[in-house]
N, C-alpha and C positions, 0 to 999 in steps of 0.2 A: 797531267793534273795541275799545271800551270795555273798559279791566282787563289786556289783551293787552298785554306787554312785546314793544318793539321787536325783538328778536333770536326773537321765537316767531312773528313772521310773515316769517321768512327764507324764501325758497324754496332758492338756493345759500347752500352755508359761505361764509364769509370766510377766506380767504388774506393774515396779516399779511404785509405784502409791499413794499417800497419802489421805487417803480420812477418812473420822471422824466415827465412827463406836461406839456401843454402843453394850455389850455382855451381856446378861441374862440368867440368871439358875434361872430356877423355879418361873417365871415372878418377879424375883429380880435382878436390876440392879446389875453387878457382874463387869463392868470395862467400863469406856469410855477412848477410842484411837484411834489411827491413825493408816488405813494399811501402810506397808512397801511393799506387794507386793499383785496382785490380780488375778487371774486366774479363769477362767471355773468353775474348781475345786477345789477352796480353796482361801485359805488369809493368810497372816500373816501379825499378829498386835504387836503392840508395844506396850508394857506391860505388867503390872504383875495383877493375881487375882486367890483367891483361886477357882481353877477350876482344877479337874484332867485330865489325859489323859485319854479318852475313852469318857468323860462326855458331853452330847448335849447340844448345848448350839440355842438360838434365836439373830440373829447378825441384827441389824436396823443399816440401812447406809442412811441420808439424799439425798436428789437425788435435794433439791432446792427448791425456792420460795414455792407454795402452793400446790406442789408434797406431796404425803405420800412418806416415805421412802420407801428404800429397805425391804424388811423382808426374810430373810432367816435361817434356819436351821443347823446347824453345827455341827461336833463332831470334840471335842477336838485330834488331831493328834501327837503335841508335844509342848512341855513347853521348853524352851532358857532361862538362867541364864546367868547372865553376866560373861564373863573370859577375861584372859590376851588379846584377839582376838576382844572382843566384849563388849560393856559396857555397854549393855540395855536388857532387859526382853525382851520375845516376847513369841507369842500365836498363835500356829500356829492350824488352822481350814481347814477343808476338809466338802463340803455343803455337804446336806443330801437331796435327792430325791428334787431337786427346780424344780418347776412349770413350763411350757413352758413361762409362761409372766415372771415369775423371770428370770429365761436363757437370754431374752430377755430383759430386764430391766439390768442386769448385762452386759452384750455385750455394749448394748449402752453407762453405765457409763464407762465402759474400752476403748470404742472407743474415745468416747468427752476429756479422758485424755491423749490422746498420741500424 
C-alpha cells in the first residue's frame, strides 16, 4: 500500500469524540484516558503506557449510570510520541473480532455523541 495516505484506507469514519477508556494487558491496568477519536474500527487514545505494537489489549469504556461498560478487545496498531506538530502521546487501537451487542453498544455510544 505504498503512496496510500493513512486516512484513504479507513473502512469506518472517525467520530472526534472524548470518552474515558481504561486499557489492560494481562488483566493489569496498563493506562486510563480519553479517546480523541472513535470508529467501527478502532480508537485513538491519548496517552502513554508500556504497550507495544502488535500487543492485544482489553479496552473498558463506561457507558453511565448503572450500565456495565463497554468491553472490547483490541490490538495495538500504532504508538504517537509527541513532535514539533504534536504535544501528546497517543495509542492508537484497531478492535478485535466485537460481538454483534458490542457493534451495537459502540454505534450507539458514537451516535449519543455527535
Amino acid at each position: 500500500m505504498q503512496g496510500i495516505a493513512m486516512d484513504d484506507r479507513r473502512v469506518h469514519p472517525r467520530t472526534a469524540v472524548s470518552l474515558p477508556a481504561r486499557i489492560f494487558a494481562d488483566e493489569r491496568l496498563m493506562l486510563t484516558a480519553s479517546t480523541l477519536d472513535v470508529s467501527m474500527s478502532g480508537a485513538l487514545l491519548h496517552g502513554h503506557a508500556r504497550i507495544g505494537i502488535g500487543e492485544r489489549v482489553r479496552v473498558e469504556v463506561p457507558r453511565g449510570g448503572t450500565r456495565n461498560p463497554l468491553v472490547l478487545r483490541a490490538e495495538v496498531v500504532r504508538l504517537e510520541e509527541p513532535s514539533e506538530n504534536q504535544r501528546r502521546h497517543g495509542l492508537a487501537l484497531r478492535w478485535v473480532d466485537p460481538g454483534l451487542a458490542d457493534v451495537a453498544a459502540l454505534a450507539s455510544l458514537l451516535r449519543d455523541r455527535r
